[in-house]
C-alpha positions in Angstrom: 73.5 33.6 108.9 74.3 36.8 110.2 75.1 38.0 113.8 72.6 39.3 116.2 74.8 42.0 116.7 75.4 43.0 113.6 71.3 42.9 112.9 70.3 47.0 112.0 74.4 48.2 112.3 75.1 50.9 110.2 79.4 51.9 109.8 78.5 55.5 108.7 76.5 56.4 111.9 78.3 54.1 114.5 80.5 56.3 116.9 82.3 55.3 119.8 81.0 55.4 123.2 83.9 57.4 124.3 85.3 60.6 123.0 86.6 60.3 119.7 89.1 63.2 119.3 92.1 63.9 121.1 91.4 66.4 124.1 94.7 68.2 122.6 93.0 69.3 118.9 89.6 70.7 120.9 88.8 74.3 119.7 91.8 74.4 116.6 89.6 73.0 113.9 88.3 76.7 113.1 91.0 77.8 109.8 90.4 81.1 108.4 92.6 80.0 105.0 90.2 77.1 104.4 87.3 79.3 105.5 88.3 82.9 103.0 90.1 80.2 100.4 86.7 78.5 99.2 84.9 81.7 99.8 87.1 83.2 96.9 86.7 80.2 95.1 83.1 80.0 95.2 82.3 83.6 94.3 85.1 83.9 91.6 86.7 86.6 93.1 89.8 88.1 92.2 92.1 86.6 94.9 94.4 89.2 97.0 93.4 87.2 99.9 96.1 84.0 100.3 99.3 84.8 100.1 101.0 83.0 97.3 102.6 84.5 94.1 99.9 84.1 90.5 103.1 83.5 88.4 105.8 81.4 87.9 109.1 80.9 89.7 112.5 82.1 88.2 113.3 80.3 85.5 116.8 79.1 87.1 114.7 77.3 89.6 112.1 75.6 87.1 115.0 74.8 84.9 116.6 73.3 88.3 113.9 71.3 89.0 113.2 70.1 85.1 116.5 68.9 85.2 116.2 67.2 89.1 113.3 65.1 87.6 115.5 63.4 84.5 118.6 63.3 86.1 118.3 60.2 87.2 116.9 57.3 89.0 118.3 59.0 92.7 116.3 62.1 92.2 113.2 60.0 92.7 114.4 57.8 95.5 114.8 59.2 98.9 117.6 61.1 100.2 119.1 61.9 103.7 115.7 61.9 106.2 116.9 65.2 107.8 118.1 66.9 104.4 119.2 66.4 101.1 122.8 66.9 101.2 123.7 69.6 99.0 120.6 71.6 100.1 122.0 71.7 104.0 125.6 72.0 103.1 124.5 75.3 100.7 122.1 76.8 103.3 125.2 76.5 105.8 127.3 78.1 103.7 125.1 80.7 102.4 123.7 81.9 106.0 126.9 81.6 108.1 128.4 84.4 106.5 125.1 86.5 107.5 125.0 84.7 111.0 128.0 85.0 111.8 128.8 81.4 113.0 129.8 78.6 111.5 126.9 76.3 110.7 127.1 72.6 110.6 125.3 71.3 107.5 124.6 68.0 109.8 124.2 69.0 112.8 122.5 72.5 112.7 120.4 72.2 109.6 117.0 70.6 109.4 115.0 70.6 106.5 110.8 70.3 106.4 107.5 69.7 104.3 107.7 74.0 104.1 108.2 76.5 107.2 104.9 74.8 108.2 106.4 71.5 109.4 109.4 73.6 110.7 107.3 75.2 113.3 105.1 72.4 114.1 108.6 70.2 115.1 109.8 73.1 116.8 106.7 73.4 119.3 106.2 69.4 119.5 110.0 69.1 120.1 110.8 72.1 123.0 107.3 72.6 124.5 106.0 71.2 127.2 102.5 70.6 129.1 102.6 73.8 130.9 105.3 75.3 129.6 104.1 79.6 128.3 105.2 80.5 124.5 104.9 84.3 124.5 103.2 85.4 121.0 104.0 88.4 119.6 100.4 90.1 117.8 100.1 90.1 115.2 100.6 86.4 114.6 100.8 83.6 111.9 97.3 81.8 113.1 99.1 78.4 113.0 101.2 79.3 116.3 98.3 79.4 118.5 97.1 75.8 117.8 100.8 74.2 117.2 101.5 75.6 120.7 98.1 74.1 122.6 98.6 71.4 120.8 101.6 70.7 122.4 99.9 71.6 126.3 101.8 74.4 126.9 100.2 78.1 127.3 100.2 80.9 123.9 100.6 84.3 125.8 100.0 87.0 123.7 102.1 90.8 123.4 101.0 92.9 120.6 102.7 95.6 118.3 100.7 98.4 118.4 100.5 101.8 116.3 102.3 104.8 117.4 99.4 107.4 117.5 99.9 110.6 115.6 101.8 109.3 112.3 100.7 111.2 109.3 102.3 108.4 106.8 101.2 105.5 108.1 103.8 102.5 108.2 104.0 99.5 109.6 107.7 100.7 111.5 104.9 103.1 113.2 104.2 99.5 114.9 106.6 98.8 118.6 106.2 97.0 121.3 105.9 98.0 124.6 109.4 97.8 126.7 107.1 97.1 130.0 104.4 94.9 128.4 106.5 92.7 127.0 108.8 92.2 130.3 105.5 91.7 132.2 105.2 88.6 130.3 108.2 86.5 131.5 107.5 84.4 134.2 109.5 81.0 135.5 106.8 79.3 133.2 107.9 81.1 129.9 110.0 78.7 127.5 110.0 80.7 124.3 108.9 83.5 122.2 107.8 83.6 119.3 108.8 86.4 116.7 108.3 86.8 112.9 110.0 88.9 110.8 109.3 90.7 108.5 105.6 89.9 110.1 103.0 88.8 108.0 100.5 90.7 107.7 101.8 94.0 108.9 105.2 93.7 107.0 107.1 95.3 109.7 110.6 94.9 109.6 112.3 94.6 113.5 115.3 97.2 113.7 118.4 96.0 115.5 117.4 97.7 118.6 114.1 96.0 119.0 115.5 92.5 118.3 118.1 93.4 121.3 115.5 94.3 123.7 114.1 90.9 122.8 117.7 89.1 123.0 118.4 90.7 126.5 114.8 89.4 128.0 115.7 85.5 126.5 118.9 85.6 127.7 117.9 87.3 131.3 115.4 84.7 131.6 116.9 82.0 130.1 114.0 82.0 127.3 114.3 79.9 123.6 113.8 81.8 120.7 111.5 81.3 117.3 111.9 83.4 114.8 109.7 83.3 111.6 112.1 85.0 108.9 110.8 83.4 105.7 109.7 86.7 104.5 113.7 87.6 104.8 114.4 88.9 101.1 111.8 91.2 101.0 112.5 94.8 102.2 111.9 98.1 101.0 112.9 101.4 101.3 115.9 100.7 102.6 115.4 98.4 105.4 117.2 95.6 106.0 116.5 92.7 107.7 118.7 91.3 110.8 118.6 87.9 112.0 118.4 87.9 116.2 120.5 84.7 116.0 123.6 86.8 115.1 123.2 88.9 118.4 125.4 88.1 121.0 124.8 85.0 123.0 121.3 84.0 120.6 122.7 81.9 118.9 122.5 79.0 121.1 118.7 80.0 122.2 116.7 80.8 118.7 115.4 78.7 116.5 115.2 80.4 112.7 113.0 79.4 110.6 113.0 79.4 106.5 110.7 79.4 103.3 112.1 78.2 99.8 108.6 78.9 98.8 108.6 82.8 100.1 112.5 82.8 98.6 111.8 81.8 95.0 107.7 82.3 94.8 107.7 78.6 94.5 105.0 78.1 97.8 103.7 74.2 96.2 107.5 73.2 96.9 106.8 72.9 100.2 110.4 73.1 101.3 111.4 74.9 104.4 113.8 74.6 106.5 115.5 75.1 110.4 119.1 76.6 111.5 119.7 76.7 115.0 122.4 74.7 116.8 122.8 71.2 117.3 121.4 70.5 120.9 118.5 71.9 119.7 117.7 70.7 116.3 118.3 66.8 118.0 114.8 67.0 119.4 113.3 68.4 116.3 114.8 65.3 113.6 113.0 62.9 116.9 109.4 64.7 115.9 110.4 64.8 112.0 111.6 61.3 111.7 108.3 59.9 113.9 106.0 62.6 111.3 107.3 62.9 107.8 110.7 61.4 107.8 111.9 62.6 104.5 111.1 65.8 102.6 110.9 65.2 98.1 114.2 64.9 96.8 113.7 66.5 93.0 112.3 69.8 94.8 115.3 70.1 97.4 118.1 69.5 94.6 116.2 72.4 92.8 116.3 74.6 95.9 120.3 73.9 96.5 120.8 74.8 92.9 119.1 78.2 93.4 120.8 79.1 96.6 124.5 77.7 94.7 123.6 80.6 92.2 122.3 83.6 94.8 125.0 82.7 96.3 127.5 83.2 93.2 125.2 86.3 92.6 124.4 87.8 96.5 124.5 91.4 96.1 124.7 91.7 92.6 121.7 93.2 90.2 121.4 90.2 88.8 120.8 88.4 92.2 117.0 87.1 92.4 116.9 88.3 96.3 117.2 92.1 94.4 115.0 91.6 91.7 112.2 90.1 93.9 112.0 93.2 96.1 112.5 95.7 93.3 109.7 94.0 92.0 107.2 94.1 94.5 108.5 97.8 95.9 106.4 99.0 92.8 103.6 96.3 93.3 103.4 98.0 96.8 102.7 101.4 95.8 100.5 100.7 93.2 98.1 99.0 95.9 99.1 101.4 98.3 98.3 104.5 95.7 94.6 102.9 95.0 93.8 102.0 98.6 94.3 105.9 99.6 92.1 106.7 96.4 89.1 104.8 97.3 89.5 106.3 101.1 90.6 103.1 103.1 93.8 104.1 105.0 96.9 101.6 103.7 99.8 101.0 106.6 102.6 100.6 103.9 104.7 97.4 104.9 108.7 97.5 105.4 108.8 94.3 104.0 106.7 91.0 103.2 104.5 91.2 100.3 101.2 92.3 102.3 99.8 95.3 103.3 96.7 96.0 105.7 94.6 99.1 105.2 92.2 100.4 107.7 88.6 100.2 106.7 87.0 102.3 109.1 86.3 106.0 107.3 84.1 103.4 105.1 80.6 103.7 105.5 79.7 100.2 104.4 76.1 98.5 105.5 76.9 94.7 104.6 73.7 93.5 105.5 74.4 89.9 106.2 72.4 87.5 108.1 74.7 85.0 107.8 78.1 87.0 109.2 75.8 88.1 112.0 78.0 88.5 115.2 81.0 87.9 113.7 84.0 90.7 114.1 83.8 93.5 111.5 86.6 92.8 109.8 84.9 89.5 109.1 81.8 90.9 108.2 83.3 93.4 105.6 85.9 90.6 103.8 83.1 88.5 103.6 80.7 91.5 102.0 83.7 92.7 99.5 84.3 89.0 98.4 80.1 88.4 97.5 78.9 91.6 96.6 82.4 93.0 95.0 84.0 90.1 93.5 87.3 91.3 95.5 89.2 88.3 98.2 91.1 89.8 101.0 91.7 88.8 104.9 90.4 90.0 107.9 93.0 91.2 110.3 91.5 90.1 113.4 92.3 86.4 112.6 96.2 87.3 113.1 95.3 88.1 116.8 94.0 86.7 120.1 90.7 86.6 121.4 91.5 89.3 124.2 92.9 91.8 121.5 91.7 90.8 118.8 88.7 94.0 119.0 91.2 96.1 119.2 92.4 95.5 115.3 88.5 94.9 113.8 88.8 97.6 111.9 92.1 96.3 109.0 91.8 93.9 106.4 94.6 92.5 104.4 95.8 92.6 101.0 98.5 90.3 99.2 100.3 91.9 96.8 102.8 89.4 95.3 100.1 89.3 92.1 100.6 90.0 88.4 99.9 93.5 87.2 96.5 92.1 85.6 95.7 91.0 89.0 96.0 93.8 90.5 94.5 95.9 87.8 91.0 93.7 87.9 91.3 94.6 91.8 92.3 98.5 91.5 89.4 98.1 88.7 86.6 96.5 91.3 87.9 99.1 94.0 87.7 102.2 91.8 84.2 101.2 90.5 82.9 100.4 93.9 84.3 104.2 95.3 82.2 105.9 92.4 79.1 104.7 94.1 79.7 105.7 97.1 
């Protein structure tokens, strides 16, 4: 017979009397990839919006991986919890020579399910209730949450145009000297930097990087900085890693993308080099979370750095092709988006570029986007009525600054040339109606 208590239960509407979710994940549920992802999806539209390459990998690196797979029974067991052995001892190699400073494969490598996991151990392991992480706008939306997640406090800094450019560019974009020395306080434990950034694609000159060196080291201040982007510069820039400043090495936390490296983003392999006191804390969050990263995809990854490394400088090097690449993918986009009237910022590196959307005289006429930012409003509009996926820029920003950028949306331009064709195509068509 059965209970009295269990008499008119019903498991799909029972909740519990107390609160079920974990005061720490209140108000980070809101994820604008999920959100603009199955927006895409649903309308069919041709996709500059996420951020991921539409072809294949270099064929060294399939090949790599084909042969990982059937080389035996060790390739699908798992390897060392903190990295597979020839991938750490390669990336120490390979980046102490640009560093400067002898990396330990062991002790100052860590490697992660992607750059994703890498930050989310960095935060869990160095932050504290309390502690302030200064952001630098615009931002990687994942910071934000990783960092409340952990109790401690995002305060925000943000680039901001130089006014008067006639070729707009996203080196136009500094920081303010004063504004972001106003931000230290006794409570500040890190900043957060990514370069190049994503979605500007500026690229941080040496002098910029020092101003931020000098306030860590006057402050005593860790920090992160997101380089997975690293490869990709144009125009001559070149990318500078503020853990080879003097005294950083010690204090920042760099952070690395074999997905951005080979335009292989399902690998999900990422890694961290900073030094050994540091990267202690992070195995303790990594062995209590994921533990072990897949084996077949990190020997692939080791073989592709063993041969940039063979090839690093060389024309034949993938880290030139890439960029080569995309330097003409750029100004095709850039060429179109000045043609239809928006206003591109062309990026120093990274492979997206924002445009300003605010000469456009565009009535989206939306119930359903009502009181959401502009930006919003218009991605949403282009995606349903054009066919076209891109990302509003506000998203990469705070609350309090995040009117102030409304008016840019994002494009991604690591696409094939038919891709970007069927886009330049439902832009050009949509500027002969206006």
């Amino acid at each position: 017979m059965p209970s009295a208590l269990l008499i008119g239960f019903n498991p799909n509407t029972a909740i519990m009397s107390r609160q079920l979710q974990a005061h720490r994940t209140v108000g980070v549920c809101k994820n604008v990839w999920i959100e603009f992802t199955q927006l895409a999806a649903d309308y069919k539209a041709v996709n500059l919006g996420q951020g991921f390459p539409d072809f294949s990998p270099p064929k060294f690196v399939q090949e790599a991986f084909c042969e990982a797979v059937s080389g035996g029974h060790q390739m699908h067991q798992y390897t060392r919890a903190f990295g597979h052995p020839p991938l750490v001892n390669i990336l120490a190699k390979f980046f102490s020579k640009i560093v400067g400073h002898e990396i330990d494969p062991f002790e100052d490598v860590l490697v992660t399910v992607g750059a994703y996991q890498a930050l989310f151990c960095t935060f869990q392991a160095l932050i504290d209730e309390g502690d302030e992480v200064i952001i630098v706008e615009p931002f990687f939306d994942c910071y934000q949450p990783m960092v409340k997640m952990t109790g401690g406090k995002a305060v925000y800094v943000p680039l901001r145009p130089v006014e008067g450019s006639t070729a707009p560019s996203s080196g136009d974009w500094v920081l303010s000297a004063e504004e972001l020395a106003g931000k230290f306080t006794p409570r500040t434990k890190a900043i957060v930097i990514n370069t190049p950034n994503n979605p500007l694609g500026k690229v941080y000159k040496t002098e910029e990087l020092q101003m931020i060196a000098d306030l860590c080291i006057k402050h005593d201040v860790l920090c992160v900085s997101d380089e997975v982007y690293e490869w990709l510069t144009y125009d001559g820039n070149k990318h500078v890693k503020i853990a080879s400043l003097p005294g950083m090495w010690e204090r920042t936390i760099t952070i690395g993308s074999a997905g951005k490296t080979f335009s292989a983003t399902g690998w999900k392999v990422g890694w961290v080099i900073s030094s050994g006191n540091i990267i202690q804390h992070m195995k303790t969050i990594h062995q209590n979370c994921v533990y072990h990263c897949p084996t077949a995809a990190q020997e692939a990854v080791a073989r592709g750095f063993e041969r940039e490394y063979e090839l690093f400088g060389t024309p034949e090097s993938y880290f030139q092709q890439l960029p080569a690449m995309l330097q003409q993918k750029r100004g095709k986009l850039a060429s179109c988006l000045e043609s239809v009237g928006l206003r591109p910022v062309v990026p120093e590196g990274g492979y997206f570029m924002i445009a300003d959307i605010s000469s456009l005289k565009v009535d989206v006429n939306d119930q359903s986007t009502e009181g959401e930012p502009t930006d919003f409003r218009f991605a949403k509009w282009l995606t349903k009525e054009k066919g076209l996926a891109t990302i509003p820029v506000s998203a990469f920003y705070s609350p309090e600054h995040s009117k102030e950028f409304e008016k840019y949306i994002r494009f991604c331009f690591i696409k094939e040339d038919s891709t970007l064709n069927a886009a330049v195509d439902i832009l050009r068509k949509w500027s002969q109606t206006q």
